[in-house]
N, C-alpha and C positions, 0 to 999 in steps of 0.2 A: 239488786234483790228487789226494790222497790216493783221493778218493770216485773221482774217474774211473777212475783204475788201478783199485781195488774193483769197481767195477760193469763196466769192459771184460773185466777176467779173467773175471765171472760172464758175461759175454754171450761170448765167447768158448766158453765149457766148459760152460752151460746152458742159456742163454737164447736162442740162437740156433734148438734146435729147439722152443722155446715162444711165441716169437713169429712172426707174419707176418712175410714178405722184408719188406715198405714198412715196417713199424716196426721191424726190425731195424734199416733204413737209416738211419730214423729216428734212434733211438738212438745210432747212430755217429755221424753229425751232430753230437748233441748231444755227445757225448762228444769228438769232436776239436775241437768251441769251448772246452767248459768246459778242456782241455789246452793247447790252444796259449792263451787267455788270462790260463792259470795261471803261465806259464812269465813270459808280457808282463809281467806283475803282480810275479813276481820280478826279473826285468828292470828294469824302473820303482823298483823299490826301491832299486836302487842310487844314482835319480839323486836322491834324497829328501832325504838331508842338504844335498844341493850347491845343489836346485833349491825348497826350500823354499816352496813360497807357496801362495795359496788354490786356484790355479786347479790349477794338479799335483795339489793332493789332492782338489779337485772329480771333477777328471780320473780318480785311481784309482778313486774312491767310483761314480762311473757305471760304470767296468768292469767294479767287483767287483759291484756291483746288476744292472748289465746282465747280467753272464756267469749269477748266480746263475736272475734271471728266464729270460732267454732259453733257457740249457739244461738248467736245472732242469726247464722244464716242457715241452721236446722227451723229456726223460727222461722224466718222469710219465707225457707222451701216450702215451709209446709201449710203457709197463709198466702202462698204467691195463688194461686187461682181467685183468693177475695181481694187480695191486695191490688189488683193484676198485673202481675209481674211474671208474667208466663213467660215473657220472649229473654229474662235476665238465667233464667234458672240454670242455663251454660257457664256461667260466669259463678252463680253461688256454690254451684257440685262444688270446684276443685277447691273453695275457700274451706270448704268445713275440717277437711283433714290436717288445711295447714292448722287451722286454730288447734286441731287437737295436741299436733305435732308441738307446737309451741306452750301448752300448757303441759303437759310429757316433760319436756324440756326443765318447764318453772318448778315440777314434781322433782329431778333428778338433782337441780340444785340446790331444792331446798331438803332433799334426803343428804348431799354432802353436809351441807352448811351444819345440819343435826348432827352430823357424825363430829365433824370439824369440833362443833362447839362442846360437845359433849365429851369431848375427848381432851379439849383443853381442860375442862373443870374436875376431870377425873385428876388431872395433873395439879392442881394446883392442891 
């Protein structure tokens, strides 16, 4: 989250008249994923002592892999002509979808894990 506030104040105040609208868009994309599932992430922490187990922290570890791939390189793409990273951008396309694909993944285990547990305390 640190990085996103960092990099929106500069897209904000610079980088908006140096890149293209579609990558500026770009960019913001990437920046309100890496944010709202920065926030999830602190969220999810609190249930950690309570909820303890493999899958909760499988669960984190694809969010935070997911969030890193997925907007890390909507980021890059869309800073690679300043960065210049023009000749990678083969390489960053096919990353973004797994990130997504993997935080998809960290959403459905932790929609179980809600049911799971919500469903034990209904029982007790």
């Amino acid at each position: 989250m640190f990085f996103g506030v960092c990099i929106g104040a500069l897209a904000a105040h610079w980088l908006k008249s140096q890149i293209s609208p579609e990558r500026f868009n770009s960019l913001e994309t990437g920046l309100r994923y890496l944010m709202i599932h920065g926030l999830a992430l602190i969220s999810f922490s609190f249930y950690y002592a309570k909820w303890n187990s493999a899958l909760f922290g499988m669960a984190l570890k694809l969010m935070v892999s997911g969030n890193l791939l997925f907007s890390g390189s909507i980021l890059l793409l869309s800073l690679q002509s300043l960065l210049g990273l023009s000749s990678i951008s083969f390489i960053l396309g096919p990353i973004t979808p797994i990130g997504g694909l993997l935080m998809i993944l960290a959403w459905l285990l932790l929609i179980f894990l809600f049911i799971k547990h919500s469903h034990v305390n209904e029982n007790q």
